[in-house]
C-alpha positions as CSV (number, residue, x, y, z in Angstrom):
1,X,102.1,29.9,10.6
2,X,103.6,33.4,10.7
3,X,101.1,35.4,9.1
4,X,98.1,33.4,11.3
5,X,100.2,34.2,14.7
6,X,99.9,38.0,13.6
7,X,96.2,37.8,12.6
8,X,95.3,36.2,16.1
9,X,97.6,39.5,17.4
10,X,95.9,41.4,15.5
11,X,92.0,40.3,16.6
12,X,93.3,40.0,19.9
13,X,93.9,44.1,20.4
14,X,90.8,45.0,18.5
15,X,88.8,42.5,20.9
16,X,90.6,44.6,24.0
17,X,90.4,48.1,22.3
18,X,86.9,47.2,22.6
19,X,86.3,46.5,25.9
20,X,88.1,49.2,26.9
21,X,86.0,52.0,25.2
22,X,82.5,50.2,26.3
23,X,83.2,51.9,29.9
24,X,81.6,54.7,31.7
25,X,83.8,56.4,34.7
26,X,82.8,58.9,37.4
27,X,84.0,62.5,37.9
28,X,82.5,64.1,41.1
29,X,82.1,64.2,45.0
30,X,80.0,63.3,47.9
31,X,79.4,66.6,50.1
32,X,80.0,66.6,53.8
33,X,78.2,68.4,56.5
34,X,78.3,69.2,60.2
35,X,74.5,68.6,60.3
36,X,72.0,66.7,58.6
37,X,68.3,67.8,59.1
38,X,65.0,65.2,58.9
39,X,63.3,68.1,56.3
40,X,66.0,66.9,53.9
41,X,65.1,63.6,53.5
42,X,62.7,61.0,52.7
43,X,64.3,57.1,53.1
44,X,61.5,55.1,51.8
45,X,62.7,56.7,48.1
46,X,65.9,57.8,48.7
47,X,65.2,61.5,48.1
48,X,66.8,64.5,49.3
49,X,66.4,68.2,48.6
50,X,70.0,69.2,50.2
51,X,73.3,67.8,47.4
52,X,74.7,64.7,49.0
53,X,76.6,64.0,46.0
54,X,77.4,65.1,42.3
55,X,78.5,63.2,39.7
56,X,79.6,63.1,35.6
57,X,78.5,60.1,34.0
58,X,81.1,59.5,31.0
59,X,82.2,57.3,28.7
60,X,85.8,58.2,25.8
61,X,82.9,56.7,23.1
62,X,79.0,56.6,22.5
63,X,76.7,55.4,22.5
64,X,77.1,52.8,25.7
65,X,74.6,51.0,28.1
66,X,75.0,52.0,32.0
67,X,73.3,50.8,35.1
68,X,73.8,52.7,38.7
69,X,73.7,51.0,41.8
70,X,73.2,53.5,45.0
71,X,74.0,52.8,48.7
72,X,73.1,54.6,52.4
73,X,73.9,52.1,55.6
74,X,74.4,53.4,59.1
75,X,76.7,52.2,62.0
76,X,75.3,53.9,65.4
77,X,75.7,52.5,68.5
78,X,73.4,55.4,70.5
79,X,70.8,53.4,68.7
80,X,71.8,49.9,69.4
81,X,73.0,49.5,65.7
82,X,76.2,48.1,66.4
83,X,76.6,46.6,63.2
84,X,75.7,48.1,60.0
85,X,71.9,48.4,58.9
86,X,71.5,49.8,55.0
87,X,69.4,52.8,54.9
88,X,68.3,52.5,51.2
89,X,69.9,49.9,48.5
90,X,68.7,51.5,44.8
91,X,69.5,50.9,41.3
92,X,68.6,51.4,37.9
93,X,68.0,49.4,34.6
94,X,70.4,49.1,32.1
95,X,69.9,52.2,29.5
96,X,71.3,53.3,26.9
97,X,74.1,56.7,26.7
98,X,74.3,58.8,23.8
99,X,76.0,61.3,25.7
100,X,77.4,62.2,29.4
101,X,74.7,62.4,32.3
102,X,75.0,64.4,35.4
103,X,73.1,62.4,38.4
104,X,72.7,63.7,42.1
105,X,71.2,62.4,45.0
106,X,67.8,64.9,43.8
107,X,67.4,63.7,40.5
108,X,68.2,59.7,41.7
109,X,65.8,57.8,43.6
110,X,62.4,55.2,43.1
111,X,60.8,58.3,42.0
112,X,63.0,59.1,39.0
113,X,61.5,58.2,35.6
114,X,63.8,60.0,33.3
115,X,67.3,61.4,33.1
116,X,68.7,64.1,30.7
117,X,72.1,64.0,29.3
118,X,74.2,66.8,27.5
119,X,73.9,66.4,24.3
120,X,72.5,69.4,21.9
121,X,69.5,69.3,22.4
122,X,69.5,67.5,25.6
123,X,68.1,63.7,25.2
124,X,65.8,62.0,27.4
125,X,66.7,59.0,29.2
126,X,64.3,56.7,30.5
127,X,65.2,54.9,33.5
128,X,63.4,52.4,36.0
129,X,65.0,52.4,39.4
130,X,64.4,50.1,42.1
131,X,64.5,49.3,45.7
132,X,66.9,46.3,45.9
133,X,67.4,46.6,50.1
134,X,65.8,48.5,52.6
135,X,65.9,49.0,56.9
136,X,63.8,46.5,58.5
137,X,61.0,48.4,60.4
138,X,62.0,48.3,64.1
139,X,65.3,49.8,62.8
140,X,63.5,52.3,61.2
141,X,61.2,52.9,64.2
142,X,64.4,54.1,66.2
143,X,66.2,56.2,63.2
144,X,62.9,58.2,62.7
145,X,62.2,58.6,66.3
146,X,65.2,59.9,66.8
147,X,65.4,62.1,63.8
148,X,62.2,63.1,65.0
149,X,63.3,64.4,68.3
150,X,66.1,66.0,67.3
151,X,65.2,67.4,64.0
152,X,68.5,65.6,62.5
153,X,70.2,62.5,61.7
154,X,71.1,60.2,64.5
155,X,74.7,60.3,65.5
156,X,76.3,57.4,63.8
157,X,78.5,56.5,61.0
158,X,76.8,57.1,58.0
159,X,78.3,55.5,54.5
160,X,77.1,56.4,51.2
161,X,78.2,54.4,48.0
162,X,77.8,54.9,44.4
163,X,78.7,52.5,41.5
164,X,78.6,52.2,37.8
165,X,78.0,49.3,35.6
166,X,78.7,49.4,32.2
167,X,79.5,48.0,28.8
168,X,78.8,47.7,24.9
169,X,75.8,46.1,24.9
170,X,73.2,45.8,27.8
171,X,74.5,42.0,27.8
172,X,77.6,42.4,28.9
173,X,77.7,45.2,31.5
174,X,80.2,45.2,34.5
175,X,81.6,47.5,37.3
176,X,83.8,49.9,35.5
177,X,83.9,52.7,38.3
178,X,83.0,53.3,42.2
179,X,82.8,56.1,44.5
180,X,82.0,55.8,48.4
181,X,81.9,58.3,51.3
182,X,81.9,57.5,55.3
183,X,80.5,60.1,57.4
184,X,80.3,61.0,61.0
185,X,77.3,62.4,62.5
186,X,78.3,63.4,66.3
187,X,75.7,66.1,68.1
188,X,77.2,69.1,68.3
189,X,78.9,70.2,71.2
190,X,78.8,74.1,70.7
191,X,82.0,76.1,70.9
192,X,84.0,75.7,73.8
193,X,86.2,78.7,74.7
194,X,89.2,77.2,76.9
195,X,91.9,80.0,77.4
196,X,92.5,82.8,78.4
197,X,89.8,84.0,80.4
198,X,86.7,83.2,82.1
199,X,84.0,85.0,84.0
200,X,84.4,88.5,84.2
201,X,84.3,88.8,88.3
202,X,87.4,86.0,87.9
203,X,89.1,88.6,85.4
204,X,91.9,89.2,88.8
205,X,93.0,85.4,88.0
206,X,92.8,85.2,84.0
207,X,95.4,87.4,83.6
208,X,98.1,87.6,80.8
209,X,101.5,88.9,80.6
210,X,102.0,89.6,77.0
211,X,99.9,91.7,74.6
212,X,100.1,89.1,72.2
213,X,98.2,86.3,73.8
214,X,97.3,82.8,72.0
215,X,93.6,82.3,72.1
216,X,92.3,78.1,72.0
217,X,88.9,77.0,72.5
218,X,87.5,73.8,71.0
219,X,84.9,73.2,68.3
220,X,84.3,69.3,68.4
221,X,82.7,67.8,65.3
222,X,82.7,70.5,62.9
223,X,84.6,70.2,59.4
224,X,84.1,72.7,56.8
225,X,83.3,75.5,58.8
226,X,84.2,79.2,58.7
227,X,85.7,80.5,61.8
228,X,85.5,84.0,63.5
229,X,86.5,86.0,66.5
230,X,86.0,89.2,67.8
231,X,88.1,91.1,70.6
232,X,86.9,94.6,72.4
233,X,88.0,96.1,75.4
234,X,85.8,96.4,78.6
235,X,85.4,99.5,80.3
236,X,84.4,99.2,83.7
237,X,81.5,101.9,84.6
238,X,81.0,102.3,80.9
239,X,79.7,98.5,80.1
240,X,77.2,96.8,81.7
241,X,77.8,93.6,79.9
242,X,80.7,92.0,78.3
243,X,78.3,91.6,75.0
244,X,77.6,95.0,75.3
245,X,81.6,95.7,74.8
246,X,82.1,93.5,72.1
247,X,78.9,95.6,69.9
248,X,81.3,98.7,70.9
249,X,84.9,99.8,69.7
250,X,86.9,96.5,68.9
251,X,90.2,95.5,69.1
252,X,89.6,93.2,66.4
253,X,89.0,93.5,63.9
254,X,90.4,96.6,63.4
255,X,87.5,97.7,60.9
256,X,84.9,98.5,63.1
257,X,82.2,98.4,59.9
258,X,83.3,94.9,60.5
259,X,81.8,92.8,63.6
260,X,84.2,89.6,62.9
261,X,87.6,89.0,62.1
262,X,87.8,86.1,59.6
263,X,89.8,83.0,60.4
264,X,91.0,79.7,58.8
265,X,88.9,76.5,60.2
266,X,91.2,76.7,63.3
267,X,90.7,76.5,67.3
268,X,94.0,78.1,68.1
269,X,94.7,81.8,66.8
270,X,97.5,84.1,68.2
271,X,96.5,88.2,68.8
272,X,98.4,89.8,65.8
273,X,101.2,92.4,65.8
274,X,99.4,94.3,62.6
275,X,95.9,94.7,61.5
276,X,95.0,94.9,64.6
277,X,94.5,98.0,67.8
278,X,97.5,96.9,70.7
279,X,96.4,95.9,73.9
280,X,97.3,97.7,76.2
281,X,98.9,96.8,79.8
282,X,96.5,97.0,83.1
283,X,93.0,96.7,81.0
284,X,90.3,94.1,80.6
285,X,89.5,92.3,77.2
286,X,86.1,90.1,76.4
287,X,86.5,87.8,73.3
288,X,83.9,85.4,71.6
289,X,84.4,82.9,68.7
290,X,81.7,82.8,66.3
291,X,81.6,79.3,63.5
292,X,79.5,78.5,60.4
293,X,78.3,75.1,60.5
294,X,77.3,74.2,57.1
295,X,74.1,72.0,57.3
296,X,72.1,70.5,55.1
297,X,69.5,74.0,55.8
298,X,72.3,76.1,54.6
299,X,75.0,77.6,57.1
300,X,74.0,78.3,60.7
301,X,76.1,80.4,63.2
302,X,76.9,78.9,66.4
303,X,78.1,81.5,69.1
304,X,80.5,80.6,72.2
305,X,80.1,82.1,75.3
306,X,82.2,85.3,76.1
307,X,85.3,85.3,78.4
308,X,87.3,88.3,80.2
309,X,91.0,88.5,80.8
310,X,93.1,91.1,82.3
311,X,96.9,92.3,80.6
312,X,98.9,92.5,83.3
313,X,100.5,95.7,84.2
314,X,104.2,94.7,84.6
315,X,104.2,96.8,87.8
316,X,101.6,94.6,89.2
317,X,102.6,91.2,88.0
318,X,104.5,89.9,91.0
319,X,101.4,91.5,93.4
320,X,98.8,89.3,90.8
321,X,101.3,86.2,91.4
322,X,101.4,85.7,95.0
323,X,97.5,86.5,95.1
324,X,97.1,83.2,92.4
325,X,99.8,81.2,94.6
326,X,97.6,82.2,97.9
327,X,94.3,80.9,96.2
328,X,96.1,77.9,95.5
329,X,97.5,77.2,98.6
330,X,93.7,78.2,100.0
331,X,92.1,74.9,98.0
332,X,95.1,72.8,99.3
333,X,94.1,73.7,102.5
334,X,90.4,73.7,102.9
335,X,90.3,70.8,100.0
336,X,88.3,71.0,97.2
337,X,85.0,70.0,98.6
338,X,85.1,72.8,101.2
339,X,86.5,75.3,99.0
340,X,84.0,74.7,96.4
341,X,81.1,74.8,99.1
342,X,82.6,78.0,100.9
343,X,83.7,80.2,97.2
344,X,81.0,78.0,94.5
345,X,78.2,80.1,92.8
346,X,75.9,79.0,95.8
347,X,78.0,79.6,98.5
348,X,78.5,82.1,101.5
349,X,81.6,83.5,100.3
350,X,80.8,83.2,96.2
351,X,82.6,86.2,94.9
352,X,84.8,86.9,97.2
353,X,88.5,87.2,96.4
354,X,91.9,87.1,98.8
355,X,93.7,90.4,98.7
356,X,96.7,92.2,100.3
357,X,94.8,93.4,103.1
358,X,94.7,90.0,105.1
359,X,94.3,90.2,109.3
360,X,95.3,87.3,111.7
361,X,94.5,87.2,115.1
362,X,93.5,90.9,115.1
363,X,97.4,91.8,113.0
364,X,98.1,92.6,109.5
365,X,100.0,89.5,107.7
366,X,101.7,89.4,104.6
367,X,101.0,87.2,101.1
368,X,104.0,84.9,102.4
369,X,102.9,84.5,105.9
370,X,99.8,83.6,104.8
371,X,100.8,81.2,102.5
372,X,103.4,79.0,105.0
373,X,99.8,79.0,107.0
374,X,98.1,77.6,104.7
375,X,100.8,75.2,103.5
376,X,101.1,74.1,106.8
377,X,97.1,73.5,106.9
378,X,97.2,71.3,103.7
379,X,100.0,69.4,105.2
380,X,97.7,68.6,108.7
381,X,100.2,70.3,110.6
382,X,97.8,72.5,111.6
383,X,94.0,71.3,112.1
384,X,91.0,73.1,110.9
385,X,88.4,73.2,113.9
386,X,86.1,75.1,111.9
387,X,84.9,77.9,109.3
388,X,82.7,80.2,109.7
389,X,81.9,83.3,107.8
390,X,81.9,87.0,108.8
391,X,80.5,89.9,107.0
């Protein structure tokens, strides 16, 4: 009884030592980018000229029989796909490995007739691979036609899944490994400076009072990108243009054989106390943020506009101050509608700023008197009859 309890044992961990070297496992990635161009890709076969994904077939013994099983669905609501529709459902025949395979996305698809592995010399794999699912045709009417008027993929929530069947004879094959990827496709939004700064006429109000100011501006969608910004001074009379400043002498970087200044994939960067000219109190600054989006075309450089801010002279700070407070109070008082209509790019006054020299009722006033007018105004202590405008 002994002896057959051990020889059951025995047949028992040969049986699972088996099974466990009939499997083939998956070393690699899918690859992410910020845009996906139509050029790229053909979804009737699954092909695709840009790497979508990279993976090592392998197995710990040969030879062993595989089968691969691909996936692409979509989830995009701009299209009326509010559940999710499968782009392209391919897989192969079972075949036989002698050695590891690499597949991608370019050598994979209903047009594929033969694989290469790594032996020495290389073997040739033949493979069949078939559509098993595929978009219904109205769905595909609006992914194309809007692939068609952008150029790219529609925005949406794109999934891709790869998986590996295997085992020790072509009998007996089951999943032994998986990889999947979810994606988000989202139009790009451009490069959003936010602070400091803003027009260069408005250079009075984006002021700073340190020399070491934190620059944000917002990037939307964009992962994987490489991230650059460039600081110059701008000399009035000397410039006609803030882009014209920031070809000139830069700030930053402080190699000026260098247009950028590199930057981790960040949206917030503070101006550094080395490597870097100072800034100097009283003067005007342009800055512009410059990111590579990769794409499925390569990487593509996407510019923000350009904004001016002024470093405060210290002298001048409380003057600067109380003119900010007084346009404050102004749009209190004459509400935003009006103030927009009076100071906006199409209005009578568009351009105009407040300053010190301010006349009421035929007499020189001061910042404060004006401002307890004009708090008064926004309370409806006083009424408005009307505006008019004087040049």
């Amino acid at each position: 009884m002994f002896k057959r309890i051990i020889t059951l044992t025995i047949l028992s961990i040969v049986l699972n030592k088996s099974s466990l070297i009939a499997q083939a496992s998956l070393e690699g990635q899918f690859f992410e980018y910020t845009s996906y161009y139509i050029s790229n890709f053909n979804i009737n076969t699954g092909e695709s000229d840009a790497p979508l994904f990279r993976f090592r077939i392998r197995s710990d013994s040969y030879p062993i029989y595989t089968k691969i099983w691909f996936r692409a669905s979509l989830l995009s609501p701009s299209l009326g796909l509010d559940s999710r529709e499968t782009l392209t459902e391919i897989e192969s025949n079972v075949f036989q490995m002698k050695e590891d395979i690499i597949i991608d996305n370019r050598n994979f698809s209903t047009n594929t007739n033969t694989l290469l592995d790594e032996g020495n010399p290389p073997n040739v794999v033949p493979v069949v691979i078939r559509t098993i699912d595929a978009i219904n045709p109205s769905d595909f009417e609006l992914v194309t036609s809007a692939m068609m008027s952008t150029g790219k993929l529609a925005d949406g929530e794109y999934r891709f899944e790869l998986k590996i069947y295997s085992g020790s004879s072509e009998f007996d094959i089951q999943l032994t490994d998986q990889d999947s990827k979810t994606i988000i496709v989202e139009s790009s939004s451009g490069v959003n400076l936010e602070s400091p700064g803003g027009e260069l006429s408005d250079s009075l109000f984006n002021v700073v009072y340190t020399p070491y100011p934190i620059f944000n501006w917002n990037k939307g969608n964009c992962k994987n990108c490489f991230t650059y910004i460039r600081i110059a001074e701008f000399k009035n009379g000397y410039h006609s243009s803030m882009e014209e400043a920031l070809r000139d002498e830069r700030m930053l970087p402080y190699n000026q054989s260098l247009e950028w200044f590199n930057l981790s994939d960040i949206s917030t960067f503070q101006y550094p106390t080395s490597d870097a000219r100072p800034l100097e109190y009283g003067k005007t600054y342009v800055w512009q943020i410059k990111v590579e989006i990769p794409t499925t075309n390569g990487y593509e450089d996407e510019l923000s506009s350009v904004y001016a801010f002024k470093l405060a002279d210290p002298s001048e700070s409380a003057s600067i101050k109380m003119l900010n407070s007084s346009q404050q109070s102004l749009i209190e008082a004459l509400g935003e509608d009006q103030y927009n209509a009076l100071f906006g790019i199409d209005g009578p006054l568009a351009g105009y700023r407040i300053t010190n020299n301010i006349i009421i009722n035929n007499s020189n006033v001061n910042q404060n008197i004006l401002n307890q007018i004009l708090s008064k105004m926004s309370k409806k202590e006083i009424l408005i009859n009307s505006v008019t405008v004087e040049n």
